[in-house]
KELO-811500 format. One record per atom (N, C-alpha, C, O): residue number from 1; residue in three letters; x, y, z. Coordinates in steps of 0.001 Angstrom, whole numbers. Layout:
REM residues N
R   num   residu         x         y         z
R   NUM      ALA         X         Y         Z
...
***
This chain:
REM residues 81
R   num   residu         x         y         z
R     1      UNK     30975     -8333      5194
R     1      UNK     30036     -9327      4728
R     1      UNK     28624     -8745      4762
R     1      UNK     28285     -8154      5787
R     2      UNK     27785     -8850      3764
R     2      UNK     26637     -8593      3587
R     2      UNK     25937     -9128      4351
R     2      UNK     26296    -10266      4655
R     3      UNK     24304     -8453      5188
R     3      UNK     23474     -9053      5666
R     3      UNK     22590    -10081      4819
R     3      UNK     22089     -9479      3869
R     4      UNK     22269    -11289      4842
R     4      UNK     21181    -12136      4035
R     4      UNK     19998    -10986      4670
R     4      UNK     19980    -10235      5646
R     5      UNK     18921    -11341      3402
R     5      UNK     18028    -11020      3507
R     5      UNK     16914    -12380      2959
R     5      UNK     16945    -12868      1829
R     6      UNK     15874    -12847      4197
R     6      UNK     15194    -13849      4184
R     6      UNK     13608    -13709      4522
R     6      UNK     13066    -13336      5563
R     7      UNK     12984    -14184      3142
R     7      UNK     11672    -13646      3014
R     7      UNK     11038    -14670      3649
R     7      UNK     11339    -15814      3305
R     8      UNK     10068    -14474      4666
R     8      UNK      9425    -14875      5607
R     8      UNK      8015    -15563      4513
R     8      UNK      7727    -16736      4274
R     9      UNK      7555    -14643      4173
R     9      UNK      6254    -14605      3330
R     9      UNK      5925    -13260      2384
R     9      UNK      6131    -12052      2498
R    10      UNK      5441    -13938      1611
R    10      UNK      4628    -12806       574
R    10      UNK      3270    -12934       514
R    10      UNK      2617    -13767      1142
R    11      UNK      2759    -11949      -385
R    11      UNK      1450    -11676      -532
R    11      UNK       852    -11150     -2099
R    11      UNK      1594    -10540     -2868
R    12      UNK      -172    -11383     -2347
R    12      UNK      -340    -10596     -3570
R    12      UNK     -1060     -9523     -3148
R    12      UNK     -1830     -9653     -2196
R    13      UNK      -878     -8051     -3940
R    13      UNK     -1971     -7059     -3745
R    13      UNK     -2704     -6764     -4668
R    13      UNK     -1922     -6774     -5618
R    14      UNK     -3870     -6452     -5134
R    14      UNK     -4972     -5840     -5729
R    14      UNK     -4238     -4863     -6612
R    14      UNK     -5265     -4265     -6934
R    15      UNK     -3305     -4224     -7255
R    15      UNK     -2933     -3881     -8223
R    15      UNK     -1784     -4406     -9283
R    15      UNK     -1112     -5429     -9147
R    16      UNK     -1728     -3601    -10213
R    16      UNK      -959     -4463    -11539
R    16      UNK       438     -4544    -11315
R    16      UNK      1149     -5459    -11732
R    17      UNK       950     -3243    -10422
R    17      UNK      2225     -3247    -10728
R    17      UNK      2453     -2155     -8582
R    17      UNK      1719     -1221     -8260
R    18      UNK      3356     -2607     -7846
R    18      UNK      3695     -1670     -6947
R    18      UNK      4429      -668     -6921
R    18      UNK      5578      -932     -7275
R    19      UNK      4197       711     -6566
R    19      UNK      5408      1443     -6964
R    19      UNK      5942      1790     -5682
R    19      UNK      7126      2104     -5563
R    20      UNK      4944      1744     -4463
R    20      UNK      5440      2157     -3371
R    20      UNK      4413      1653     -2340
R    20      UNK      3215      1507     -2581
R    21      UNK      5173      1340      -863
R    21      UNK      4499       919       312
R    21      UNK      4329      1550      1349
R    21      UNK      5243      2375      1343
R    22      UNK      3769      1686      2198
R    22      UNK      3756      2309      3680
R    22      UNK      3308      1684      4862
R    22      UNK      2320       959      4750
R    23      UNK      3687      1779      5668
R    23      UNK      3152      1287      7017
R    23      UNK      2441      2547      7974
R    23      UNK      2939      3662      8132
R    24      UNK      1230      2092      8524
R    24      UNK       821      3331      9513
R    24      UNK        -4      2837     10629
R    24      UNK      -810      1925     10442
R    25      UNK       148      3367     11730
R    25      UNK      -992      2443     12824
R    25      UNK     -1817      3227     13087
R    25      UNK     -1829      4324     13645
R    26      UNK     -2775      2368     12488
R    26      UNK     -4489      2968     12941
R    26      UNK     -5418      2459     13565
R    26      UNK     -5900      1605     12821
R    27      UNK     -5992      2487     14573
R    27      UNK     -6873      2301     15797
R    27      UNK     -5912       822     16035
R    27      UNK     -6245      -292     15633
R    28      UNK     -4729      1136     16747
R    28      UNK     -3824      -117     17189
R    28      UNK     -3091     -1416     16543
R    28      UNK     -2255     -2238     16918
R    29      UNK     -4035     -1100     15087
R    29      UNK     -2811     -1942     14641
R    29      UNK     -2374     -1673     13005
R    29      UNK     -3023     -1007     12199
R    30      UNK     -1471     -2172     12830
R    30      UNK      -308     -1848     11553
R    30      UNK     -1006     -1831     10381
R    30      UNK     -1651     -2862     10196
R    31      UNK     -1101      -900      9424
R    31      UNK     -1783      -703      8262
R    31      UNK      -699      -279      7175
R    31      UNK      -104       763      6902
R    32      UNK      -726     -1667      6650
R    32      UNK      -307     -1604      4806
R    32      UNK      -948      -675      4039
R    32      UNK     -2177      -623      4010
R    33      UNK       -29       300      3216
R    33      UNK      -545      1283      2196
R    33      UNK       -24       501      1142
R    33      UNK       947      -226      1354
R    34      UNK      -560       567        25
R    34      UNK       493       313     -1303
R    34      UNK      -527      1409     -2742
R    34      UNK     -1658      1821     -3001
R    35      UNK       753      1410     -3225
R    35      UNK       136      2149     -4407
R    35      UNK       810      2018     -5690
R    35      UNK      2034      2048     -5812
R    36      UNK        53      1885     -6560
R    36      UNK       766      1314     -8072
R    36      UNK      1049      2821     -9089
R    36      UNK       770      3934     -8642
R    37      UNK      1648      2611    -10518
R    37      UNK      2139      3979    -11063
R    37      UNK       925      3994    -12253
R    37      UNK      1092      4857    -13115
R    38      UNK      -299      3120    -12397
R    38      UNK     -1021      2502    -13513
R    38      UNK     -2715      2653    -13212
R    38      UNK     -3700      2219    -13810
R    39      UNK     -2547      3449    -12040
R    39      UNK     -4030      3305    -11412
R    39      UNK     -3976      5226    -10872
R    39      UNK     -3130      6076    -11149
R    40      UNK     -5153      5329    -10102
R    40      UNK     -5124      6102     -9319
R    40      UNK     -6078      5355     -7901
R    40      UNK     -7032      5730     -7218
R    41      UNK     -5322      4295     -7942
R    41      UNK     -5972      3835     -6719
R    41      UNK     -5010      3365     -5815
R    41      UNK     -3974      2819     -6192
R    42      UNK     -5425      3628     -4149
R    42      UNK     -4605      3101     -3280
R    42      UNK     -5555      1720     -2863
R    42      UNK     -6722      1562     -3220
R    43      UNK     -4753       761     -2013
R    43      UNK     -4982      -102     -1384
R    43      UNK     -4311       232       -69
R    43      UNK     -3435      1062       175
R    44      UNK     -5192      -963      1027
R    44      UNK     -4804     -1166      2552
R    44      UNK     -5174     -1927      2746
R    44      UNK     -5966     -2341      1900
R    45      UNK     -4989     -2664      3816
R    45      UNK     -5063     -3721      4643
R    45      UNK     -4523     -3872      6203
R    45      UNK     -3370     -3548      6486
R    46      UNK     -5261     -4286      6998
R    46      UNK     -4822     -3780      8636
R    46      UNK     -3882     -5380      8835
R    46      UNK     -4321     -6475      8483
R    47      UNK     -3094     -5239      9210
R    47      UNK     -2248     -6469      9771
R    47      UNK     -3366     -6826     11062
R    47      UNK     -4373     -6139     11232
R    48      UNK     -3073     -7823     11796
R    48      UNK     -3377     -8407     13250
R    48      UNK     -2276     -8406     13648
R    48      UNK     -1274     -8246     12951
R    49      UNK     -2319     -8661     15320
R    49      UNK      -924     -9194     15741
R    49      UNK      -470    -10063     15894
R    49      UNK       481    -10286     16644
R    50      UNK     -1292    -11112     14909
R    50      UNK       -40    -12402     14401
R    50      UNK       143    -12125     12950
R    50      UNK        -6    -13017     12114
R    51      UNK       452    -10950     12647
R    51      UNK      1110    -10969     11234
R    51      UNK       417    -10834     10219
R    51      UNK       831    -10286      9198
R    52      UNK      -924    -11395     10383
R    52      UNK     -2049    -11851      9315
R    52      UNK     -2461    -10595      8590
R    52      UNK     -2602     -9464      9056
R    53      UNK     -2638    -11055      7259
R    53      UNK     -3139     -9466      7120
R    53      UNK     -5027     -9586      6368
R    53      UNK     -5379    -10386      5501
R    54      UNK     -5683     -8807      6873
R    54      UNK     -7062     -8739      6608
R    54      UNK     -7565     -8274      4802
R    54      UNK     -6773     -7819      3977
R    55      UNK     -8319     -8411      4672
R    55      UNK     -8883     -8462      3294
R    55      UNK     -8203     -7410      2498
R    55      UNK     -7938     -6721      3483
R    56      UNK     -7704     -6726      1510
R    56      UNK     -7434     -5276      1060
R    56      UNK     -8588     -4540       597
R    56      UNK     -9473     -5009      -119
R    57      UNK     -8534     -3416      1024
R    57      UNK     -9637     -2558       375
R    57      UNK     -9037     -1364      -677
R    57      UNK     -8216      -484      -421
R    58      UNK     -9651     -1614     -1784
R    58      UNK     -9670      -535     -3046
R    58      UNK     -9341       622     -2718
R    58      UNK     -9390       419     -1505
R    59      UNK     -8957      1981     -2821
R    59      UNK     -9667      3136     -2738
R    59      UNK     -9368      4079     -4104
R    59      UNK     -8258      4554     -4343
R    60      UNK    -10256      4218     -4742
R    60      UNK    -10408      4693     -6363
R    60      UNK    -10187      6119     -6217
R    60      UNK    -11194      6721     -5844
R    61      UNK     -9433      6638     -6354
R    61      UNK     -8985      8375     -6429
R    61      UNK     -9512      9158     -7773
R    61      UNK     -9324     10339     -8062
R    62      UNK    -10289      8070     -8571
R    62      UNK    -10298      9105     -9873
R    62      UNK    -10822     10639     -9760
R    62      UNK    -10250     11641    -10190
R    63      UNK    -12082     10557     -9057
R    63      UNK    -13241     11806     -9015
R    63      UNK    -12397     13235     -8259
R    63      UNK    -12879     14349     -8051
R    64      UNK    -10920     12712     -7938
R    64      UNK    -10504     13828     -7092
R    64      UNK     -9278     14317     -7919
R    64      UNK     -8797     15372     -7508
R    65      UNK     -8618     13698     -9114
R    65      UNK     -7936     14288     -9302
R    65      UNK     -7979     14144    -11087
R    65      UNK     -8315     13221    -11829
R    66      UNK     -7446     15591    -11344
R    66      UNK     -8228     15668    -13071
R    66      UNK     -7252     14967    -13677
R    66      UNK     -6159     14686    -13186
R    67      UNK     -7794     14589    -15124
R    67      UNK     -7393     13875    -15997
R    67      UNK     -5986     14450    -16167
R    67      UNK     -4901     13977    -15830
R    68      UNK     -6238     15385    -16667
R    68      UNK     -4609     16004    -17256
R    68      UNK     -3783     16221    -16174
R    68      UNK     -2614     16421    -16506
R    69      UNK     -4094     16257    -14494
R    69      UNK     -3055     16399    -13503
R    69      UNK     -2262     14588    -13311
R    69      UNK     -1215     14406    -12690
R    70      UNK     -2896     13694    -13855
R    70      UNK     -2236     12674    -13393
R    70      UNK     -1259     12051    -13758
R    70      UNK     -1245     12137    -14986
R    71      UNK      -478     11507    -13438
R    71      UNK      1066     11138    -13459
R    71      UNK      1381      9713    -12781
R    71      UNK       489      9073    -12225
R    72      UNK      2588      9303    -12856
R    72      UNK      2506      7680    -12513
R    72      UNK      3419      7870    -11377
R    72      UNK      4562      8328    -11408
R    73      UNK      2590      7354    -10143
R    73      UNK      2878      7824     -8541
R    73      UNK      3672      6698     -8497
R    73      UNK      3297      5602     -8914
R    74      UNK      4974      6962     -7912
R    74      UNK      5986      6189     -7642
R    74      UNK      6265      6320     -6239
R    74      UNK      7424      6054     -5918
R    75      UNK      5331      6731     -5164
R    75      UNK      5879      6577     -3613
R    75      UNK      4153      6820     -3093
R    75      UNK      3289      7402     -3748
R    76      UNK      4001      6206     -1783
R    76      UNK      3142      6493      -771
R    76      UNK      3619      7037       826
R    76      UNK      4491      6315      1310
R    77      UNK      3272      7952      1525
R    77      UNK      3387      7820      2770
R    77      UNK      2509      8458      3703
R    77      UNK      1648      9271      3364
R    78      UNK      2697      8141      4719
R    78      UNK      1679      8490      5879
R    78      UNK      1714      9185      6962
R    78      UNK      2851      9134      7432
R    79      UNK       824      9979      7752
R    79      UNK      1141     10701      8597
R    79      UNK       335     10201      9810
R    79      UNK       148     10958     10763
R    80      UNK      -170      8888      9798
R    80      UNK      -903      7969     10761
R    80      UNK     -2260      8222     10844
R    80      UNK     -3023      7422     11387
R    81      UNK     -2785      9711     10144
R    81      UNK     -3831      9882     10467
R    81      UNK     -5005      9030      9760
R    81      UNK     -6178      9197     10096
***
């Protein structure tokens, strides 16, 4: 028998489409990565420890990576730093 799977809550994020998520803990608490395949921008947001999650912040990658290197990013991950 299959496990149910039961969504607690959702959220919307600051881009058009998600292609990939991450979790990472930074200065103590849980930090949402997400990143779309339509942008070159990441988003974050720090959880609390009731779950809550704090404002998202932008982060615009254009100036770092050239026009013709970009491609539609289908994963994020983290190394906590």
């Amino acid at each position: 028998m299959a496990t149910k799977i039961k969504i607690v809550r959702s959220i919307e994020l600051p881009l058009r489409e998600v292609s990939g998520l991450a979790l990472r803990t930074r200065e103590g608490c849980a930090q949402l990565c997400a990143i779309g395949d339509d942008s070159t921008a990441i988003v974050t947001a720090n959880t609390g420890r009731d779950g809550r999650m704090s404002v998202f912040e932008r982060i615009e990658l254009d100036s770092l990576i050239e026009r013709a290197s970009r491609s539609q990013w289908e994963a994020i991950a983290s190394d906590g730093a």
